[in-house]
C-alpha positions in Angstrom: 11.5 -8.1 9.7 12.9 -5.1 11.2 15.4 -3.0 8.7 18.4 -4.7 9.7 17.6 -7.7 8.7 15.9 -6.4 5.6 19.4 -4.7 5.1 21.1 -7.9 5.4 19.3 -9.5 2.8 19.2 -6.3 0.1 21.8 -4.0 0.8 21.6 -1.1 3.2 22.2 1.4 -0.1 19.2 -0.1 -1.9 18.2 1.7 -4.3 15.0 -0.6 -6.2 11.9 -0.4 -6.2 9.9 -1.5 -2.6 6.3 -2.4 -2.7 5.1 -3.1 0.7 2.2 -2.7 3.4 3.5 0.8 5.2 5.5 -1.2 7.6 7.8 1.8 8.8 11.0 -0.9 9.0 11.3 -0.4 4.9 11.7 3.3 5.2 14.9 2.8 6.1 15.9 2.2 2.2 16.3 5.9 1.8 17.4 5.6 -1.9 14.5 3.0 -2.8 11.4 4.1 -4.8 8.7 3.1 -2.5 4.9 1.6 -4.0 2.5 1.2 -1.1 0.4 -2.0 -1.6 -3.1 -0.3 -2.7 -4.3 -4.0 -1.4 -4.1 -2.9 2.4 -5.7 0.6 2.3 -8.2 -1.1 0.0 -9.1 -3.9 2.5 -9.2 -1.6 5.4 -11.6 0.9 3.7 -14.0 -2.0 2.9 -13.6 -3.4 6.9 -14.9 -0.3 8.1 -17.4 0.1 6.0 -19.2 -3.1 7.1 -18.7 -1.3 11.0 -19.2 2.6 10.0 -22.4 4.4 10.2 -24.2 7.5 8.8 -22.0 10.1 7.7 -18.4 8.3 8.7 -19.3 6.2 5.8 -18.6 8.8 3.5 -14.7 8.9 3.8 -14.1 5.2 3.4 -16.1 4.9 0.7 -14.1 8.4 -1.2 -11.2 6.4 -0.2 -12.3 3.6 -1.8 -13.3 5.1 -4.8 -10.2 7.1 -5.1 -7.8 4.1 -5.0 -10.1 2.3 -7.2 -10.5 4.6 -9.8 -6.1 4.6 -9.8 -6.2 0.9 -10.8 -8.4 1.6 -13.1 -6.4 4.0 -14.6 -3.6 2.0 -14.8 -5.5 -0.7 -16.5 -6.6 2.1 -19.3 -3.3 3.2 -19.9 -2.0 -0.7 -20.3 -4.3 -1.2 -22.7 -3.6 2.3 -24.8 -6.7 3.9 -23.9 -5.0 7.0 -22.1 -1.5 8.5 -23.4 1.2 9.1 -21.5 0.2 12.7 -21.0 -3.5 11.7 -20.3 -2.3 9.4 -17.5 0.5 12.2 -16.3 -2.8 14.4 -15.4 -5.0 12.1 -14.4 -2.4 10.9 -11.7 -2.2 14.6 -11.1 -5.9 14.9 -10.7 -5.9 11.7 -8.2 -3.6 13.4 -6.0 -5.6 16.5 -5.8 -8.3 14.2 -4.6 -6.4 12.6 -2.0 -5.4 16.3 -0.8 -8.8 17.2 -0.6 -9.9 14.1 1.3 -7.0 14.7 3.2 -8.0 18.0 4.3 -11.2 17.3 5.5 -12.1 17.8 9.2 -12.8 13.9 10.8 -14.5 13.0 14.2 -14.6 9.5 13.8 -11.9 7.3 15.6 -11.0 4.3 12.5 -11.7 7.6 10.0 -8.7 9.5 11.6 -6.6 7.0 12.1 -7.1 5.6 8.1 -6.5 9.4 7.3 -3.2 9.6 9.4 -1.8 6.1 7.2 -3.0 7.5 4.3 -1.4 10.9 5.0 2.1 9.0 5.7 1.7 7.2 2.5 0.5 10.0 0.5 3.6 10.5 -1.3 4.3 6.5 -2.3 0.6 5.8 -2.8 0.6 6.3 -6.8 4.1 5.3 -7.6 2.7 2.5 -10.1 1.1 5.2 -12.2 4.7 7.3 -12.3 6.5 4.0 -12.6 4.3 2.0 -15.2 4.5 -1.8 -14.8 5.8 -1.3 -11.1 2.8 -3.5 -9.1 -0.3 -1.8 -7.0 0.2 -4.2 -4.6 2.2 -6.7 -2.8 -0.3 -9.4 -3.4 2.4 -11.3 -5.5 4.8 -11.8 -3.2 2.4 -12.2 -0.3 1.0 -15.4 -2.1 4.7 -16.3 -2.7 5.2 -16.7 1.3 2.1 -17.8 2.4 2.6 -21.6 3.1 5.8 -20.1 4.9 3.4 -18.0 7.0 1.2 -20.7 7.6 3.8 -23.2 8.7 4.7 -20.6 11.1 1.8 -19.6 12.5 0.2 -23.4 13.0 3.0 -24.9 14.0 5.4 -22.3 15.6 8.0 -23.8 14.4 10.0 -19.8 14.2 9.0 -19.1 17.6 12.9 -20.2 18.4 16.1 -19.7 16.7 15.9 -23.7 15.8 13.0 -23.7 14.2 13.6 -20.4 12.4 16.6 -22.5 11.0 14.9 -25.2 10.3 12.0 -23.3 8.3 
């Protein structure tokens, strides 16, 4: 949806907490607390490196790593194995790492553009570990809508303002 009709729905002055794919339309909630969904950056690292060779393996698989090792942070901290200071540098510590990845020089094409997403994200990335029990990902409310999506995409029946109505 673009962020007018996402506006129409939760308020232009929404000021919750969003966790989405990236999509620029929820930036428009300028007074939400935006999550990115780890699911997507996750996925995409793990596509390209089924496609990647050599040494443009190495920074989807950092990637990977780095966002892997957040969620597993989070699942130490829910079960009282790190404090609330241990996790406060830890998430400190993960940031570093995404700066350093960050900063790396990249030649391959997929590599620089997943750096450029991740480099817009950077700041909504760990939310979840600032925010404990906010979600990683959006997977929740992705399985909420799929027969929805499915509908839509076999039968088409939202192609037209009917059968948007109608779904």
């Amino acid at each position: 949806r673009g962020f007018a009709e996402a506006a129409a729905v939760l308020g232009a002055e929404y000021d919750g907490f969003l966790v989405h794919d990236g999509a620029r339309t929820w930036y428009g909630f300028l007074r939400a607390f935006h999550q990115t969904c780890l699911a997507h950056p996750i996925r995409r690292c793990r596509d390209l490196l089924k496609i990647v060779t050599g040494m443009a393996r190495e920074f989807p698989q950092t990637v990977l790593d780095l966002l892997v090792d957040s969620l597993d942070l989070r699942d130490r901290h829910q079960q009282g194995l790190v404090s609330e200071h241990g996790l406060a540098v830890a998430t400190g510590r993960l940031q570093a790492r995404l700066d350093r990845l960050l900063a790396k020089r990249l030649c391959n094409a997929a590599n620089l553009r997943l750096a450029r997403h991740l480099e817009h994200e950077r700041p909504h990335l760990f939310t979840f570990l600032y925010c404990p029990g906010l979600p990683a990902t959006n997977n929740f409310i992705e399985a909420a809508i799929r027969l929805m999506v499915v509908a839509r995409k076999t039968w088409g029946g939202n192609r037209t303002w009917n059968g948007a109505r109608t779904q």
